[in-house]
DSSP file (Angstrom, degrees, kcal/mol; ACC not computed):
  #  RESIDUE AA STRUCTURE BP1 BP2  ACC     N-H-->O    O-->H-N    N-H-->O    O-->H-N    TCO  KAPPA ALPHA  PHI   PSI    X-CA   Y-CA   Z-CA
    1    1 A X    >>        0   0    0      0, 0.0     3,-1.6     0, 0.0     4,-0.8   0.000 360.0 360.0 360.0 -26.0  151.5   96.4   58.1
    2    2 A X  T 34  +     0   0    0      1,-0.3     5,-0.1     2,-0.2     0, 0.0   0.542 360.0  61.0 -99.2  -7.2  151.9   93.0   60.4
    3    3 A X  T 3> S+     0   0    0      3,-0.1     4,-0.9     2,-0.1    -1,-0.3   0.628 101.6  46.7 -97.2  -3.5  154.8   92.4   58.0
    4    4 A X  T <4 S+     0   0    0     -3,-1.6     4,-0.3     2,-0.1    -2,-0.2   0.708 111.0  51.0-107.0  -7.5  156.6   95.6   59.2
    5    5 A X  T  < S+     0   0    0     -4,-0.8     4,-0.2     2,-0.2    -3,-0.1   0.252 107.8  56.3 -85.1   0.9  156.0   94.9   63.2
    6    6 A X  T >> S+     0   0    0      2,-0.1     4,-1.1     3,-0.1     3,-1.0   0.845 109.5  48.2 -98.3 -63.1  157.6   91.2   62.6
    7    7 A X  H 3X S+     0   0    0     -4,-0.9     4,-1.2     1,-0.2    -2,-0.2   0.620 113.8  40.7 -59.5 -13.5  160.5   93.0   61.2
    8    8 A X  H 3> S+     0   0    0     -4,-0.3     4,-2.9     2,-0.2    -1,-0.2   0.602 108.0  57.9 -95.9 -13.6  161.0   95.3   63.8
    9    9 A X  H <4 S+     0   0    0     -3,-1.0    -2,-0.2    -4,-0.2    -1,-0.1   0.679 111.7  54.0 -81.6 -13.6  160.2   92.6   66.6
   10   10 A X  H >X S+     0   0    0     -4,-1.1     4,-2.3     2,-0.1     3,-1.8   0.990 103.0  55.9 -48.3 -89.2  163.3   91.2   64.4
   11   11 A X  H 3X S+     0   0    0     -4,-1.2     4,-2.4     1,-0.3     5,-0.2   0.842 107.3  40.4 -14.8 -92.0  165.0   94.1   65.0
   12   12 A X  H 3< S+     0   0    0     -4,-2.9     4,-0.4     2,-0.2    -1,-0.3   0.349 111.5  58.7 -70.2  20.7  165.1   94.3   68.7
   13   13 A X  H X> S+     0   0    0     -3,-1.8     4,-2.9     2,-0.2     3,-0.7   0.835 107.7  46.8 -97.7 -73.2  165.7   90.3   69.0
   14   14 A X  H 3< S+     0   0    0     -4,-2.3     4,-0.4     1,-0.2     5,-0.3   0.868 112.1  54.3 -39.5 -44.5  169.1   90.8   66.9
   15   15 A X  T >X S+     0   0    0     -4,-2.4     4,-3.2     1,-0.3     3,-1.6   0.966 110.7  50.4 -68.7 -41.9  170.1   94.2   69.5
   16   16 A X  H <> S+     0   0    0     -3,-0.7     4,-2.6    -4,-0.4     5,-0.3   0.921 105.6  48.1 -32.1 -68.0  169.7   92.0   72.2
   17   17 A X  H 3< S+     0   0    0     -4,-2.9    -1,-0.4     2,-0.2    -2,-0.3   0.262 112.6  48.0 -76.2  18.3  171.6   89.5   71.2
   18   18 A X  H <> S+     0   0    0     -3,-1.6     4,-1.1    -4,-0.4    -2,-0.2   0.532 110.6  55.5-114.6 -23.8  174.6   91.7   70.2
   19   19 A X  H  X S+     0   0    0     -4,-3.2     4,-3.0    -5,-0.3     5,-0.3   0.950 105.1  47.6 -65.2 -42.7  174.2   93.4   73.4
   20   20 A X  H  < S+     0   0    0     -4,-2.6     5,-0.3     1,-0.2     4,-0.2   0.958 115.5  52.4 -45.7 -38.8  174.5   89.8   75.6
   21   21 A X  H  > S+     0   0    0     -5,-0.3     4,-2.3     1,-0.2     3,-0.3   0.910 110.4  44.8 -81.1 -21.7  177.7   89.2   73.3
   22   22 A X  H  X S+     0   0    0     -4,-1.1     4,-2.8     1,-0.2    -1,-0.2   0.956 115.0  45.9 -73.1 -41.2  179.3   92.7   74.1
   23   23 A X  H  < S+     0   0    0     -4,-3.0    -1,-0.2     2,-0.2    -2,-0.2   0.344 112.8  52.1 -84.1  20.5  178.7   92.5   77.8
   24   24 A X  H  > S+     0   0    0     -3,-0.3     4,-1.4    -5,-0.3    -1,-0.2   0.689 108.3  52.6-111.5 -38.3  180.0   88.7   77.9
   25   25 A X  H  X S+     0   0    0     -4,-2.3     4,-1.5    -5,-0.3    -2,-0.2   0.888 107.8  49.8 -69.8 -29.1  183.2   89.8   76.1
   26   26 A X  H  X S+     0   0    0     -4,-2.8     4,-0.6     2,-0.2    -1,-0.2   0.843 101.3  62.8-104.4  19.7  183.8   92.4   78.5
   27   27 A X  H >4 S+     0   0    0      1,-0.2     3,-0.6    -5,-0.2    -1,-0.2   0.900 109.6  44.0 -55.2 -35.9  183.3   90.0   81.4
   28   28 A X  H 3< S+     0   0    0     -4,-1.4    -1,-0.2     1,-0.3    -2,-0.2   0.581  98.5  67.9 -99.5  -4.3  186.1   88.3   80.2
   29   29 A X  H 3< S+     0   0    0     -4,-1.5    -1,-0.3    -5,-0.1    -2,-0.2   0.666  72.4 128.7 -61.8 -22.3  188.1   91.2   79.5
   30   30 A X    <<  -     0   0    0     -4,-0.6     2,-0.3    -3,-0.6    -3,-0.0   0.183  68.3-107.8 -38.6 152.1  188.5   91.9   83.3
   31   31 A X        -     0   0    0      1,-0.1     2,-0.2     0, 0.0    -1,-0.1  -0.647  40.1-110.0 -93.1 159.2  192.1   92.4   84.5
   32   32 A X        -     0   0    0     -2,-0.3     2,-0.4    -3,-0.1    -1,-0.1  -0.379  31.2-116.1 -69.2 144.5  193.2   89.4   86.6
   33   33 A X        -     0   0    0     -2,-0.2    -1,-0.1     1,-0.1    -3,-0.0  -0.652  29.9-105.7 -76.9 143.4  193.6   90.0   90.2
   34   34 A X        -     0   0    0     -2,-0.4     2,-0.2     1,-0.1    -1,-0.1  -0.092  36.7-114.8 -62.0 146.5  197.2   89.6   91.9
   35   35 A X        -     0   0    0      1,-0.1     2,-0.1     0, 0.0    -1,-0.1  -0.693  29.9-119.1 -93.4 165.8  197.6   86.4   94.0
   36   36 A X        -     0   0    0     -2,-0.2     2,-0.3     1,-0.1    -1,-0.1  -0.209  30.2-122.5 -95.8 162.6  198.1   87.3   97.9
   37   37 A X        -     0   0    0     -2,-0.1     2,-0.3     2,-0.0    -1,-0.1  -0.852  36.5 -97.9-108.9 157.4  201.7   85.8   99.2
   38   38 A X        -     0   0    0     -2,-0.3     2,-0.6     1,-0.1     3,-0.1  -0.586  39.1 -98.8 -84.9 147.7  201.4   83.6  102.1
   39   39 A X        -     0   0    0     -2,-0.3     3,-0.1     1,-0.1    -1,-0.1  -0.174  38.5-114.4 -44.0   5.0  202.0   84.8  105.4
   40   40 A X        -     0   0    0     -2,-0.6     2,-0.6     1,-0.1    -1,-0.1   0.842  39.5-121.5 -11.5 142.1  205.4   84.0  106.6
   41   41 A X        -     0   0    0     -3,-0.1     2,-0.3     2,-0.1     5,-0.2  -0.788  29.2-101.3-102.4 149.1  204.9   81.6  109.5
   42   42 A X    >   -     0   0    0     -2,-0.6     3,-2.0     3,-0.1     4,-0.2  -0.507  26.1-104.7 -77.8 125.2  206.2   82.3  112.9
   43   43 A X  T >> S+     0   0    0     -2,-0.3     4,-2.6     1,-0.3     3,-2.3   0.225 122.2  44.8 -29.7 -57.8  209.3   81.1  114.8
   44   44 A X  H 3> S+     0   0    0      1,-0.4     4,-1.8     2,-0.2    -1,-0.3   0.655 114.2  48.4 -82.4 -18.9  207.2   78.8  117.0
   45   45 A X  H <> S+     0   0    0     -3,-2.0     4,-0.7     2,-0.2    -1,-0.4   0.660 108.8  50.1 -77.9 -43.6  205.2   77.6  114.1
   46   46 A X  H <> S+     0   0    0     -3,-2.3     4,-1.2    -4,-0.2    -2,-0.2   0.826 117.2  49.0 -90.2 -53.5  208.6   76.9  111.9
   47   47 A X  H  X S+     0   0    0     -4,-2.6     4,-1.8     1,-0.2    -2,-0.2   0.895 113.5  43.2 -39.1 -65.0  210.0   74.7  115.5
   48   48 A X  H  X S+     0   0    0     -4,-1.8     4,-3.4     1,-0.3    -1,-0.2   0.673 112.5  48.6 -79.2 -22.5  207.1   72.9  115.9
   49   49 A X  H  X S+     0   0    0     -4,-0.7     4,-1.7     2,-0.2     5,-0.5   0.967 113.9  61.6 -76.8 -77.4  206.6   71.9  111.6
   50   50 A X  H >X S+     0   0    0     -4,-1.2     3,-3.1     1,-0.2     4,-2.1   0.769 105.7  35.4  -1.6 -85.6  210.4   70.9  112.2
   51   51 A X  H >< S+     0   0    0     -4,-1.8     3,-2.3     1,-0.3     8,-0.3   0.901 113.6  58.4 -45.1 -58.5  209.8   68.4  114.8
   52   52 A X  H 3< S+     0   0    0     -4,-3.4     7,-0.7     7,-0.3    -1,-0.3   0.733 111.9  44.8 -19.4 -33.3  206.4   67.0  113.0
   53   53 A X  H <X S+     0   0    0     -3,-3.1     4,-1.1    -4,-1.7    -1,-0.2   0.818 100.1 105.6 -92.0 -19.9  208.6   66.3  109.9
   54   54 A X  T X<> +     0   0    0     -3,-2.3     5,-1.6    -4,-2.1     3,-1.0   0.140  67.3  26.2 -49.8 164.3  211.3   64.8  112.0
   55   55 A X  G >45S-     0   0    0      1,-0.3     3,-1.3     3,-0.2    -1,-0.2   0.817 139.4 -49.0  58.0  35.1  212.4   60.9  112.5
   56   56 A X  G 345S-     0   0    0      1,-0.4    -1,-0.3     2,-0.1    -2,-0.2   0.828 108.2 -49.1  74.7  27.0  211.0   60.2  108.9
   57   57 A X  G <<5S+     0   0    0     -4,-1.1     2,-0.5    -3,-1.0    -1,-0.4  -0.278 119.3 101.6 119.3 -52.2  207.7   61.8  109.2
   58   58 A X  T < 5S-     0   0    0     -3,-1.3    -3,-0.2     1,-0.1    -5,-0.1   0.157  83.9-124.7 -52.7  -6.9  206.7   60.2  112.5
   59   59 A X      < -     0   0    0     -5,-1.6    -7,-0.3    -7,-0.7    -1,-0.1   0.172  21.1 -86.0  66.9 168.2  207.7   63.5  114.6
   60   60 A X        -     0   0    0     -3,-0.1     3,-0.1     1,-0.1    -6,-0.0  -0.409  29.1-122.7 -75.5-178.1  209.9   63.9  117.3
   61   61 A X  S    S+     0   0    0      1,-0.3    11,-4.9    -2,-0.1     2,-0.4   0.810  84.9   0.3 -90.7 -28.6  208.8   63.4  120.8
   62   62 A X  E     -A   71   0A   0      9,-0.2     2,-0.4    20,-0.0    -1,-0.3  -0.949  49.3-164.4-143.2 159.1  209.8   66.9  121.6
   63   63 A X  E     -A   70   0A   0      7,-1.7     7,-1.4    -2,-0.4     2,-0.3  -0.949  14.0-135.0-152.0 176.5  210.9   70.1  121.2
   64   64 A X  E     +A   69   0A   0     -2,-0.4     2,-0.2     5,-0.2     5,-0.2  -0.604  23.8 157.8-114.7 138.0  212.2   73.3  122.7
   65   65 A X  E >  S+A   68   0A   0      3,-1.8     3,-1.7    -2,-0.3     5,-0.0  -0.879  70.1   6.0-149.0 134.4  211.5   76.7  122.0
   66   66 A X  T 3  S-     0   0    0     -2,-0.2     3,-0.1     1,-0.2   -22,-0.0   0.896 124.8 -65.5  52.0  46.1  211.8   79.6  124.0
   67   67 A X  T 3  S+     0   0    0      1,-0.1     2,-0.4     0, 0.0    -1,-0.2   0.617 117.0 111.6  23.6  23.5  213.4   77.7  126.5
   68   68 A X  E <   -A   65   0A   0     -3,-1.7    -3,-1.8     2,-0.0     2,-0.8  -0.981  62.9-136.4-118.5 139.9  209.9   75.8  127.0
   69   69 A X  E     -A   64   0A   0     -2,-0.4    16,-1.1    -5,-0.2     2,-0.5  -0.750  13.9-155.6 -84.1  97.0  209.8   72.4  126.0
   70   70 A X  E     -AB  63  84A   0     -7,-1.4    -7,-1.7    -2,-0.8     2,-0.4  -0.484   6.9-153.6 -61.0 103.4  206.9   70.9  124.0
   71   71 A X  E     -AB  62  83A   0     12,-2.1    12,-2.3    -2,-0.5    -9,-0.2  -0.714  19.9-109.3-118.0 160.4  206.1   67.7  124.1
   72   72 A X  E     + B   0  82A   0    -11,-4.9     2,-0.3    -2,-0.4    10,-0.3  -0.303  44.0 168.5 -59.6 127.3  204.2   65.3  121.3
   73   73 A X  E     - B   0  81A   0      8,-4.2     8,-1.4     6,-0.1     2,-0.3  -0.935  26.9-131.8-132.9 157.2  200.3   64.1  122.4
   74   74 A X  E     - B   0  80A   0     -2,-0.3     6,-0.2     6,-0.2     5,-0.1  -0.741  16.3-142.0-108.3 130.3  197.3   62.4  120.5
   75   75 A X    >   -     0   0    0      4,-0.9     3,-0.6    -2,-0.3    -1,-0.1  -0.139  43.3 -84.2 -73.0-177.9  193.8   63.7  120.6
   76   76 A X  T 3  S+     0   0    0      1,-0.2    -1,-0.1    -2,-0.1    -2,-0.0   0.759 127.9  46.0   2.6 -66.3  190.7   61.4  120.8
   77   77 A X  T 3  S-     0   0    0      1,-0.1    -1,-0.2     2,-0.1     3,-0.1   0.440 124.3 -95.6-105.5  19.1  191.0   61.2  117.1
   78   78 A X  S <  S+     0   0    0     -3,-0.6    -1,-0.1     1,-0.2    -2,-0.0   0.039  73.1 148.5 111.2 -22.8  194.0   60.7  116.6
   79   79 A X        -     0   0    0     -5,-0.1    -4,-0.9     1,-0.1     2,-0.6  -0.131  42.6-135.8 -91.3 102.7  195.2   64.6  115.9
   80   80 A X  E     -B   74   0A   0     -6,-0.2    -6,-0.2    -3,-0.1     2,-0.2  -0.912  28.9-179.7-103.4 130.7  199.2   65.0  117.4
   81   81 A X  E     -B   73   0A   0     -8,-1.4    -8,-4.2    -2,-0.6     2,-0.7  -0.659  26.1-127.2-126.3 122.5  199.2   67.9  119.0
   82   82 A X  E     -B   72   0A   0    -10,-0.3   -10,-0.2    -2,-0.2   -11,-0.1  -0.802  30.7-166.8 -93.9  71.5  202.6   69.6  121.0
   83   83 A X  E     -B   71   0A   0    -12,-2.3   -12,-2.1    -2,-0.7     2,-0.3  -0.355  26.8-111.2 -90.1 164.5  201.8   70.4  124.5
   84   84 A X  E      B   70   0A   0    -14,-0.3   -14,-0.2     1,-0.2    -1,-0.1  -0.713 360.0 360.0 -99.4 139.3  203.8   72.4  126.6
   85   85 A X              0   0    0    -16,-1.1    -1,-0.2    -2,-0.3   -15,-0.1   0.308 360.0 360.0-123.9 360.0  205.3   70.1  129.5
């Protein structure tokens, strides 16, 4: 008899493990999700990466949009930052 509860303790070891391996294959079956597009950025947002890139990286000192003029300033830590003059 202790030899037919060893085999059945057997039994439900092996179902186990063929269940882990079915639910691991269909983890990885998932379909992939679509990547998101980036946001388009917004006129003042397209000026102002303009100037930054200007004069060989260094920025401009300013520039105009919306017929207000922005000019270049440094934070505390160094940050430049476009304020409106």
């Amino acid at each position: 008899m202790p030899g037919k509860v060893r085999s059945k303790k057997r039994q439900s070891k092996q179902r186990q493990t063929k269940q882990r391996l079915r639910q691991s294959k269909q983890r990885q079956s998932k379909p992939k999700k679509r990547q998101t597009r980036k946001k388009k950025m917004n006129k003042y947002m397209i000026a102002k990466e303009k100037a930054r890139k200007s004069n060989n990286g260094r920025g401009a000192e300013s520039f105009v949009y919306n017929g207000i003029t922005y000019k270049r300033a440094e934070t505390k830590t160094g940050m430049v930052i476009y304020k409106r003059s």
